[in-house]
NUPAVO-255874 format. One line per field, with one value per residue (C-alpha): x negated, y negated, z negated; residue number from 1; residue in three letters. Coordinates in steps of 0.2 Angstrom, whole numbers, plus 5000, padded with zeros to 4 digits. Layout:
! NUPAVO-255874
c1 <- c(X, ...)
c2 <- c(Y, ...)
c3 <- c(Z, ...)
pos <- c(NUM, ...)
code <- c(Ala, ...)
END
This chain:
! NUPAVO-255874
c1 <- c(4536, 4549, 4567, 4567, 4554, 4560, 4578, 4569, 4556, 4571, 4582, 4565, 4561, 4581, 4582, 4565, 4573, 4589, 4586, 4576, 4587, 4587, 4602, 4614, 4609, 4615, 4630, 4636, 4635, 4644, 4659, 4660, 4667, 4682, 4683, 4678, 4676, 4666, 4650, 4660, 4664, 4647, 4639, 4653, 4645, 4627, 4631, 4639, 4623, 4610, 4621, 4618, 4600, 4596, 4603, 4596, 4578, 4582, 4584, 4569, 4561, 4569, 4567, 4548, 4531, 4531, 4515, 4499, 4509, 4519, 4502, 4503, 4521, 4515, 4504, 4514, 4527, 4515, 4508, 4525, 4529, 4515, 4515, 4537, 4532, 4519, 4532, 4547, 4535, 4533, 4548, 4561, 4577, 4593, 4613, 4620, 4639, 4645, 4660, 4663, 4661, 4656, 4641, 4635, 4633, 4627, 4615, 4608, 4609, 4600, 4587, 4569, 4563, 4579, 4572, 4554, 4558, 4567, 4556, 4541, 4548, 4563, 4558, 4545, 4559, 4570, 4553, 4553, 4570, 4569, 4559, 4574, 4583, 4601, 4606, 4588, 4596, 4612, 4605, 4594, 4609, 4620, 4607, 4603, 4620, 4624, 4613, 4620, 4638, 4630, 4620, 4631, 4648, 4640, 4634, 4652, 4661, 4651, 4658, 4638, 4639, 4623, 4615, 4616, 4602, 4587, 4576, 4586, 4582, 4564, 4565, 4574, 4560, 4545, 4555, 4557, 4540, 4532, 4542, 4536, 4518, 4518, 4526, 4516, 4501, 4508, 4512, 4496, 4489, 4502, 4494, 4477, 4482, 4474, 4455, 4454, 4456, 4438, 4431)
c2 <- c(4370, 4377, 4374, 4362, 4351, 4350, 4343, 4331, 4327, 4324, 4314, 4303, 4301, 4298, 4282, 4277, 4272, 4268, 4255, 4241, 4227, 4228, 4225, 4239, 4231, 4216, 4221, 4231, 4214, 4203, 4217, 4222, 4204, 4206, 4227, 4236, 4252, 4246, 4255, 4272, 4266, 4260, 4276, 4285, 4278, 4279, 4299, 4300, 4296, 4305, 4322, 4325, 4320, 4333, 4344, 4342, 4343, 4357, 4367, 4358, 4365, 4383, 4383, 4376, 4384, 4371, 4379, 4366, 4353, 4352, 4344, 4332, 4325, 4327, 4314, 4302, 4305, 4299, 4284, 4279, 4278, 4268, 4257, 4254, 4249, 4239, 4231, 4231, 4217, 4205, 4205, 4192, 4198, 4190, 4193, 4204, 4200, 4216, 4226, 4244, 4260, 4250, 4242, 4260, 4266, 4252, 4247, 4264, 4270, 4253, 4252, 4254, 4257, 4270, 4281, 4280, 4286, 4302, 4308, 4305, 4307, 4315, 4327, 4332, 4331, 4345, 4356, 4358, 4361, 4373, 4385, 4388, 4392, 4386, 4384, 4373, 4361, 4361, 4355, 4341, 4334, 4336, 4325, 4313, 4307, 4308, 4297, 4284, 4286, 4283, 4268, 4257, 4263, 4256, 4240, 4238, 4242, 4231, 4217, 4212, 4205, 4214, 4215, 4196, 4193, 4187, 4195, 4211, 4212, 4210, 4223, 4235, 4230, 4234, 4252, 4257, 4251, 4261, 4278, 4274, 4273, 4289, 4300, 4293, 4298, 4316, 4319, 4314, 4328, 4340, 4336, 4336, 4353, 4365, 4357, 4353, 4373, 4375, 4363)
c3 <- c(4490, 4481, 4483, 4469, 4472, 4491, 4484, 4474, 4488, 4500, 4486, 4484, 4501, 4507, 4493, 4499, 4515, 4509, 4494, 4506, 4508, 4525, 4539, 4532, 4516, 4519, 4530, 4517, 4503, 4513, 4519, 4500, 4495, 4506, 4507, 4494, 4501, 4515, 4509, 4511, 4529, 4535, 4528, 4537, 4553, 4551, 4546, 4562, 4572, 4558, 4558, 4577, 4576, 4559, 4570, 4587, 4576, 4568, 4584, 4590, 4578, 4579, 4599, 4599, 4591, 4578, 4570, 4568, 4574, 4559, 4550, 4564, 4560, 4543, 4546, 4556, 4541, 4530, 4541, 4546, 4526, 4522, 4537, 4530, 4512, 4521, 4532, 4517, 4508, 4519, 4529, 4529, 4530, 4539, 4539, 4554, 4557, 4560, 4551, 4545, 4553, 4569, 4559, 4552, 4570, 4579, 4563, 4565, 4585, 4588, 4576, 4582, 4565, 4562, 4577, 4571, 4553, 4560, 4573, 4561, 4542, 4545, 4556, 4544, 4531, 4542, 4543, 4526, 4526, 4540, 4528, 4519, 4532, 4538, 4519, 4517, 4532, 4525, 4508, 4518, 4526, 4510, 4498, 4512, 4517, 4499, 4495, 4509, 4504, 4484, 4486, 4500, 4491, 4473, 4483, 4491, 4475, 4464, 4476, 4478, 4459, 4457, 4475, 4479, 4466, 4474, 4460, 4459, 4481, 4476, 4461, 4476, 4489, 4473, 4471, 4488, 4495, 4478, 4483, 4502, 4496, 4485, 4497, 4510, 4503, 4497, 4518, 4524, 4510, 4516, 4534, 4529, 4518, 4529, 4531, 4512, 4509, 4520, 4505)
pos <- c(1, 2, 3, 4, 5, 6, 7, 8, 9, 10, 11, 12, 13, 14, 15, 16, 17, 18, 19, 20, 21, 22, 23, 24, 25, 26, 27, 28, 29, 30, 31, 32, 33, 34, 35, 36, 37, 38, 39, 40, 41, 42, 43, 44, 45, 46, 47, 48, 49, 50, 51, 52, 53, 54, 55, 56, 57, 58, 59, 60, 61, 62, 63, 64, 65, 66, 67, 68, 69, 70, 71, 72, 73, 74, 75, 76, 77, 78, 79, 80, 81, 82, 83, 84, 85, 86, 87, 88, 89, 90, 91, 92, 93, 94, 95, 96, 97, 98, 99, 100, 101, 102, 103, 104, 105, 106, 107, 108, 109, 110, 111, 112, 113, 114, 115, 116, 117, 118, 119, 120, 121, 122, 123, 124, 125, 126, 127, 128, 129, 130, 131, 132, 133, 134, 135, 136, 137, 138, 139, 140, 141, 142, 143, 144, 145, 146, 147, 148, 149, 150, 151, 152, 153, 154, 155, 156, 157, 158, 159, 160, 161, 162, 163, 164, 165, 166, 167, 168, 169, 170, 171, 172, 173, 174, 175, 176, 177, 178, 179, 180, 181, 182, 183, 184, 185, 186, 187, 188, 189, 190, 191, 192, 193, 194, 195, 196, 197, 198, 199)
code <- c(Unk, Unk, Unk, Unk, Unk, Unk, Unk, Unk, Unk, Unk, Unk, Unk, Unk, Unk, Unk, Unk, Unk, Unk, Unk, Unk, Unk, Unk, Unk, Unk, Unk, Unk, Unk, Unk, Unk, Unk, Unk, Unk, Unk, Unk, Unk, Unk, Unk, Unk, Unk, Unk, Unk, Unk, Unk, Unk, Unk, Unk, Unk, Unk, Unk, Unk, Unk, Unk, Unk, Unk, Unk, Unk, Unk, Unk, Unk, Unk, Unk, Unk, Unk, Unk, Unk, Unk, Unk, Unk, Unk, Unk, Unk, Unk, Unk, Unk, Unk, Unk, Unk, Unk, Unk, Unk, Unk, Unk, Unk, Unk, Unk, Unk, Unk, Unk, Unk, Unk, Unk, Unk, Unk, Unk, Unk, Unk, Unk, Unk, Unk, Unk, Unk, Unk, Unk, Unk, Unk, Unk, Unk, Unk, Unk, Unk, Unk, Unk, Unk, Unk, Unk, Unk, Unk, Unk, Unk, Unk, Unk, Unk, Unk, Unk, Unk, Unk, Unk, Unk, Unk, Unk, Unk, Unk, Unk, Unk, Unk, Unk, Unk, Unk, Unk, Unk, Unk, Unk, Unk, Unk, Unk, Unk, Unk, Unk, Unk, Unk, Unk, Unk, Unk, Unk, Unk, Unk, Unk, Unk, Unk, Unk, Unk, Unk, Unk, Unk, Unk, Unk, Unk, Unk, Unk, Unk, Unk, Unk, Unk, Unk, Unk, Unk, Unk, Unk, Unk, Unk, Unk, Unk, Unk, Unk, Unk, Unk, Unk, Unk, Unk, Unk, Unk, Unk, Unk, Unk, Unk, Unk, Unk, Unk, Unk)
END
């Protein structure tokens, strides 16, 4: 994988995650009618629980003999990613009364499904950033948070004028849960990789 198409894999995979009308999703809406720039302060708090872990797996992944076990997290990547679309479609989704930067951290330290997606996709994410070296995991972290600090500062900013659509939370859940299932299914051939070349 070239540089390239590893920024637009992580780009892909980042808005995957972060257009499903979940808890941060809805947090952000309801904080946007009174503060407009509370997207920008929510994204502030996730990125300061997502830094540390990028980091923490990408000395993981320095420190350890990743080798065949990369397929493996490949793998679970890819599950994990279908099992999320899976779940994204038929999940109901409820408001959390939590405010600003406070919310971003708590929204992400204590979400199950937050832990999963890094130890899984994200850390596959941060192998194929670790190919490129420290500028590869500096670019990974880069377009991720960007794409945080993007989406909930537009859905702050647009006051929720847009978001509070119940047809346009479904359109988002369609998108995301599409990108999950196509990304899925390109880790689970990056995992099976190595046995399709004794075919």
């Amino acid at each position: 994988m070239d540089f390239i198409a590893f920024a637009v894999t992580t780009v892909m995979v980042s808005m995957s995650g972060i257009l499903m009308p979940g808890p941060m999703f809805a947090v952000t809406i309801a904080e946007g009618k009174k503060n407009r720039l509370a997207g920008f302060e929510i994204s502030a708090g996730h990125a300061a629980i997502e830094i540390p872990i990028i980091i923490l797996l990408f000395l993981s992944g320095a420190l350890l003999d990743v080798g065949n076990t990369r397929y493996i997290l490949f793998l679970a990547g890819g599950l994990v990613m279908l099992y999320l679309a899976y779940s994204e479609l038929k999940k109901e989704h409820t408001e959390i009364k939590i405010k600003g930067l406070l919310s971003g951290v708590l929204l992400s330290a204590l979400n199950p499904y937050f832990i999963m997606w890094w130890l899984t996709v994200g850390f596959s994410l941060v192998i194929l950033a670790s190919q490129f070296g420290v500028i590869g995991i500096l670019a990974f972290t880069i377009i991720h948070i960007s794409c945080d600090f993007g989406w909930y500062g537009f859905l702050s900013l647009s006051s929720g004028k847009i978001s509070e659509s119940e047809k346009a939370k479904r359109s988002l859940s369609y998108i995301s849960s599409g990108i999950l299932i196509v990304f899925g299914i390109y880790f689970i051939y990056l995992a099976a990789e190595p046995l399709l070349l004794y075919f």
